[in-house]
N, CA, C and O atoms as a GROMACS GRO file, in nm:
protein
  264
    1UNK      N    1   0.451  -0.328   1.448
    1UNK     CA    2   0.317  -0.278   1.425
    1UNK      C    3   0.279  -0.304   1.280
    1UNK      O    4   0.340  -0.257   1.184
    2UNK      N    5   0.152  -0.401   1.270
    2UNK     CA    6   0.133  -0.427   1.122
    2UNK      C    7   0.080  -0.323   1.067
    2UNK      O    8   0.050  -0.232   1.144
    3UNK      N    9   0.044  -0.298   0.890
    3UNK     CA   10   0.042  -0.150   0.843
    3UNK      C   11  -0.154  -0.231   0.845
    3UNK      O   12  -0.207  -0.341   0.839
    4UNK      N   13  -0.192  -0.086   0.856
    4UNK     CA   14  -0.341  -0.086   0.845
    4UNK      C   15  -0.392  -0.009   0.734
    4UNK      O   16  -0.334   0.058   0.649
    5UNK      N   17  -0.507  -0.033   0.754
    5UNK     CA   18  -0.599   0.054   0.646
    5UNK      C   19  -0.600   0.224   0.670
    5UNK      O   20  -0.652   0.298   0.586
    6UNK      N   21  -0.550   0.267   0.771
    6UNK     CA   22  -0.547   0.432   0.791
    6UNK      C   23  -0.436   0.502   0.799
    6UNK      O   24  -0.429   0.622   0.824
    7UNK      N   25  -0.282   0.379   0.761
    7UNK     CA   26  -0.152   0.441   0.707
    7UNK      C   27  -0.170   0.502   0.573
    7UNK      O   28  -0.255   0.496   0.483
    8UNK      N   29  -0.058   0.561   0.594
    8UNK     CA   30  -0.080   0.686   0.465
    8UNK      C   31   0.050   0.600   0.362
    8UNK      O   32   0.158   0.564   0.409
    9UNK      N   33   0.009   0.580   0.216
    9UNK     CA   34   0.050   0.519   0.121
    9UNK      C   35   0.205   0.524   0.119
    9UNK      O   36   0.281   0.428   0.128
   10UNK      N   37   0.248   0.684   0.102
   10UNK     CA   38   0.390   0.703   0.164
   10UNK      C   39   0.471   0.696   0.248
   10UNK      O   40   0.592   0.695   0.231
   11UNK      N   41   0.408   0.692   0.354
   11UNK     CA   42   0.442   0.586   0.457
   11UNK      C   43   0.487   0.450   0.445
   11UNK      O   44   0.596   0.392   0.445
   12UNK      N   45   0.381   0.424   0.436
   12UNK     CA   46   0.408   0.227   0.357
   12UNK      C   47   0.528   0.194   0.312
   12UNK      O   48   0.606   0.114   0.365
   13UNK      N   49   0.548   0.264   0.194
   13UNK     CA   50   0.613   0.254   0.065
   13UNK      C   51   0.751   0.339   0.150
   13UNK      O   52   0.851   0.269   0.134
   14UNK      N   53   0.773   0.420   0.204
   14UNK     CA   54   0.906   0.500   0.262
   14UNK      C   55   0.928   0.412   0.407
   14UNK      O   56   1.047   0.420   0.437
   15UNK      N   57   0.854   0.334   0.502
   15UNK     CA   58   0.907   0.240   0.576
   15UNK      C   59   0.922   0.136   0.539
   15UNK      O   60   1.027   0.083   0.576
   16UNK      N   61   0.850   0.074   0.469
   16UNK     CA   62   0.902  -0.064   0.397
   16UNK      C   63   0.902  -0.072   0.204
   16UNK      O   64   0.812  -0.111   0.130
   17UNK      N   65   1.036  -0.020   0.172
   17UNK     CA   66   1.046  -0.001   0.064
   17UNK      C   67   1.026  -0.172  -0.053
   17UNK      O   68   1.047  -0.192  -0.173
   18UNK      N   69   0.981  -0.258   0.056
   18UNK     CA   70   0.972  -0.352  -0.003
   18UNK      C   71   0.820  -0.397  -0.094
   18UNK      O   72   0.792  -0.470  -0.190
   19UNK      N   73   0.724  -0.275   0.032
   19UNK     CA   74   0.558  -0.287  -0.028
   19UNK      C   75   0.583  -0.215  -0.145
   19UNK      O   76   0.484  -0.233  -0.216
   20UNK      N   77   0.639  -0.165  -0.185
   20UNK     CA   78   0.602  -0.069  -0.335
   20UNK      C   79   0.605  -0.205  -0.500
   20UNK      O   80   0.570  -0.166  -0.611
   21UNK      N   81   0.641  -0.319  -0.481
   21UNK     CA   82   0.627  -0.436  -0.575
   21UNK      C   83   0.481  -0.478  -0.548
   21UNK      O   84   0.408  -0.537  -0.627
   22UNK      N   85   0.449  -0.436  -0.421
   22UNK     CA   86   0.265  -0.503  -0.401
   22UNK      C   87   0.215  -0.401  -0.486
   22UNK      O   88   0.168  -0.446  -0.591
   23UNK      N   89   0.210  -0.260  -0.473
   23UNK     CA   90   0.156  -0.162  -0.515
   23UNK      C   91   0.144  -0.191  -0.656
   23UNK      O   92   0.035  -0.173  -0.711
   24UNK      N   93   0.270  -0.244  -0.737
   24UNK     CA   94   0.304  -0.260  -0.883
   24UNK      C   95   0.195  -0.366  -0.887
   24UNK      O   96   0.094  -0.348  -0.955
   25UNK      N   97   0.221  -0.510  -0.792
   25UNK     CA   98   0.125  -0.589  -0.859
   25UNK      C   99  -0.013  -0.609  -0.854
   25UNK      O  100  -0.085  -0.697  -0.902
   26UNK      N  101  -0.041  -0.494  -0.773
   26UNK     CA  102  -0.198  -0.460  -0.812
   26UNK      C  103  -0.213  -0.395  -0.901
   26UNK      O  104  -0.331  -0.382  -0.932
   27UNK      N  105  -0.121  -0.328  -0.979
   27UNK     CA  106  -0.134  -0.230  -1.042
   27UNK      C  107  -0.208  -0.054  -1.005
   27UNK      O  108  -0.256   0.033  -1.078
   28UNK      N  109  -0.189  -0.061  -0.890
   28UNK     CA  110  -0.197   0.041  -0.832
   28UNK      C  111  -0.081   0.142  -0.912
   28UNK      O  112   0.014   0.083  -0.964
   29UNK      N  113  -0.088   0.319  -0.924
   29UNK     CA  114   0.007   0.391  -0.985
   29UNK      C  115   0.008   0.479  -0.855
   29UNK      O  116  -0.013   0.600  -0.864
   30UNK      N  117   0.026   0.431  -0.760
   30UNK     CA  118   0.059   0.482  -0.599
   30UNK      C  119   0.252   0.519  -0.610
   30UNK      O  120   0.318   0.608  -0.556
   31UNK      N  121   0.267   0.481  -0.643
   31UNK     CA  122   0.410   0.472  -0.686
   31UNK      C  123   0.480   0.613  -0.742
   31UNK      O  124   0.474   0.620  -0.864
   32UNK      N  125   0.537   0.712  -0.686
   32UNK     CA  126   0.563   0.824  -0.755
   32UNK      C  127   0.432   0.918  -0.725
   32UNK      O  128   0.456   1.036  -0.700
   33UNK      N  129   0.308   0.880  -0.724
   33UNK     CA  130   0.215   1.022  -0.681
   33UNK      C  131   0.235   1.102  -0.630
   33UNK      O  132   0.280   1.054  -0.526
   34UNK      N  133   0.236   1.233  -0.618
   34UNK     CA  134   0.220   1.292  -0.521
   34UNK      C  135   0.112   1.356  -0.403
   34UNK      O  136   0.131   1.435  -0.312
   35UNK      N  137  -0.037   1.267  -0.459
   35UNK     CA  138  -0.130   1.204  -0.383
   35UNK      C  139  -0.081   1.142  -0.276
   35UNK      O  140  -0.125   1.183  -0.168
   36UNK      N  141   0.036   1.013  -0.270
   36UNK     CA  142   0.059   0.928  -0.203
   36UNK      C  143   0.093   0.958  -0.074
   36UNK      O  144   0.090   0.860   0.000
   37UNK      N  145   0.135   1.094  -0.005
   37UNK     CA  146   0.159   1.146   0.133
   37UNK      C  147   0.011   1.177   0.171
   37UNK      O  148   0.015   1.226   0.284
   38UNK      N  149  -0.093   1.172   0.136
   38UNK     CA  150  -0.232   1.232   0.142
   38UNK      C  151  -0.323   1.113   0.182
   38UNK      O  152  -0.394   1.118   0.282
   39UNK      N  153  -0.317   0.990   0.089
   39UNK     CA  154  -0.386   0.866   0.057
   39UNK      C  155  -0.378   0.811   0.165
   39UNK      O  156  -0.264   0.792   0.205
   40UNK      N  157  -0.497   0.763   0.257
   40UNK     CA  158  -0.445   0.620   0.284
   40UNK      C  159  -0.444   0.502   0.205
   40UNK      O  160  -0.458   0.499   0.082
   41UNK      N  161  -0.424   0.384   0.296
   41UNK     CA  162  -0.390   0.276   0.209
   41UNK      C  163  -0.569   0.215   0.177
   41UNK      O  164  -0.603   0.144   0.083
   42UNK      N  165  -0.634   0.255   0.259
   42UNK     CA  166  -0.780   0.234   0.203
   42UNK      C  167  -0.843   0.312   0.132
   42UNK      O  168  -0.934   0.256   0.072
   43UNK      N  169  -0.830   0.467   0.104
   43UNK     CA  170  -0.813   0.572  -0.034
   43UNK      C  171  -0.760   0.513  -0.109
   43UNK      O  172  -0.834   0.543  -0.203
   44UNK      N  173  -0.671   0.431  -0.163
   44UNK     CA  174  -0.560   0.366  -0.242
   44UNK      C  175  -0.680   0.300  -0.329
   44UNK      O  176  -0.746   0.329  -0.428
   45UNK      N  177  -0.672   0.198  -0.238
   45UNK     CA  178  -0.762   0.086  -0.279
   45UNK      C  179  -0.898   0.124  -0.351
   45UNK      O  180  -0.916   0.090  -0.468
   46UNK      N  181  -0.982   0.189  -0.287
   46UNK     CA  182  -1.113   0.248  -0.312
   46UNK      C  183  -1.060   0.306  -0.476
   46UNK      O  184  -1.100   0.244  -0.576
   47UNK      N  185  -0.979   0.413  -0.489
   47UNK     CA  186  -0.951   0.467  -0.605
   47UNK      C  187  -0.900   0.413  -0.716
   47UNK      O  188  -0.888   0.473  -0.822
   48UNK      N  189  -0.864   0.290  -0.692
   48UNK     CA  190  -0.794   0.164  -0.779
   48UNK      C  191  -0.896   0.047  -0.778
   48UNK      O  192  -0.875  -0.058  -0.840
   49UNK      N  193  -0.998   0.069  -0.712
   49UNK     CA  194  -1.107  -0.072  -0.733
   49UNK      C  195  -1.033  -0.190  -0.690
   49UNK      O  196  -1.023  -0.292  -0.757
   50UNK      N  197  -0.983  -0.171  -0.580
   50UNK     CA  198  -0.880  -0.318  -0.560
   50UNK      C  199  -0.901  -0.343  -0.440
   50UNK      O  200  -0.898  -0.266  -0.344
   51UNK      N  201  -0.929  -0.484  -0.444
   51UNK     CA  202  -0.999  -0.561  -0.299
   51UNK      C  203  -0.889  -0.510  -0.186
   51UNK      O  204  -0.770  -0.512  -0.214
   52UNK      N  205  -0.922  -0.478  -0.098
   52UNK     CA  206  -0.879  -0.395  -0.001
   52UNK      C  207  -0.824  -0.495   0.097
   52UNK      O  208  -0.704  -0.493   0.125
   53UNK      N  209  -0.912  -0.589   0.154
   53UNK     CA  210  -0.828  -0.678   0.245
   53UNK      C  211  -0.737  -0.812   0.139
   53UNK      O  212  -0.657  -0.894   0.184
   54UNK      N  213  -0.778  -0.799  -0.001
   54UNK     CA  214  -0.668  -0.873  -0.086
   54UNK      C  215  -0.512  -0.814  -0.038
   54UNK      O  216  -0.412  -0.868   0.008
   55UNK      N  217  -0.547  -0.688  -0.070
   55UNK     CA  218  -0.433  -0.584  -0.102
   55UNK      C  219  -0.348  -0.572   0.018
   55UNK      O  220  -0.226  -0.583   0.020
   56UNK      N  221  -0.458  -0.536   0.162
   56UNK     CA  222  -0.372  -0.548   0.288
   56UNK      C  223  -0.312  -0.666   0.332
   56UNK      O  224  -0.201  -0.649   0.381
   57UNK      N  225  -0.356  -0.784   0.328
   57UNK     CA  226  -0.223  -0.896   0.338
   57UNK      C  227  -0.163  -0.935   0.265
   57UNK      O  228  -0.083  -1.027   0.285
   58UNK      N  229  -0.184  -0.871   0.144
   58UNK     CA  230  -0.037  -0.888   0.028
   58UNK      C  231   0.070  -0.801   0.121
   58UNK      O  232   0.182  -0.849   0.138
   59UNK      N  233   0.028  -0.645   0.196
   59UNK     CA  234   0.146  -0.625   0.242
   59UNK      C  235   0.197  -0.643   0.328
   59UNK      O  236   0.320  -0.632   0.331
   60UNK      N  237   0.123  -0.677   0.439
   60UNK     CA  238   0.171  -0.709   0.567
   60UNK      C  239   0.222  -0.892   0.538
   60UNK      O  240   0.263  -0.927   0.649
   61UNK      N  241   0.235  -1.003   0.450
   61UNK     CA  242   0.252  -1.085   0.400
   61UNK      C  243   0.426  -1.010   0.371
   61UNK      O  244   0.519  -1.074   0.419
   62UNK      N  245   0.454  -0.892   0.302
   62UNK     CA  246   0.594  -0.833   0.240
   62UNK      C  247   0.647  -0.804   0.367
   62UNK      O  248   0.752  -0.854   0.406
   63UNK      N  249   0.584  -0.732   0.430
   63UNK     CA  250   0.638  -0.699   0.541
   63UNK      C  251   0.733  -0.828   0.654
   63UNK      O  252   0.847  -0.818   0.698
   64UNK      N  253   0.654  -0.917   0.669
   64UNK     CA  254   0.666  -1.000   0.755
   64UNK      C  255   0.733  -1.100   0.705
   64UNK      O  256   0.782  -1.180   0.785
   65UNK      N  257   0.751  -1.120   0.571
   65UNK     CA  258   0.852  -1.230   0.536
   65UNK      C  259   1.006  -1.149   0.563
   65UNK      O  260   1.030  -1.028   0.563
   66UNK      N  261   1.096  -1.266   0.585
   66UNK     CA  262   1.255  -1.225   0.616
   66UNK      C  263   1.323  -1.165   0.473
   66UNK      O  264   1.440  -1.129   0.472
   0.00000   0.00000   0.00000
């Protein structure tokens, strides 16, 4: 199941501990919040000004590589 725009940030980041380097290279500070069980991943974005479908196949891109 690819991650969408209405997973919750900690989620993301606690099933695939590999999205949390996307998070860094947006510079997102999703990382450690404790917002981040609350957020989705389109709250994320919105609150970081960061292109949203940039951001979602950067992770599903992490996800899906071996």
């Amino acid at each position: 199941m690819p991650i969408g725009f209405d997973d919750l940030v900690h989620d993301v980041m606690n099933d695939w501990p590999a999205t949390i380097r996307v998070f860094l290279d947006f510079r997102m500070g999703c990382v450690g919040c404790p917002i981040a069980c609350f957020h989705t991943v389109d709250d994320a974005c919105g609150e970081h000004h960061v292109d949203r479908d940039a951001f979602l196949k950067a992770l599903r891109e992490v996800v899906a590589s071996p």
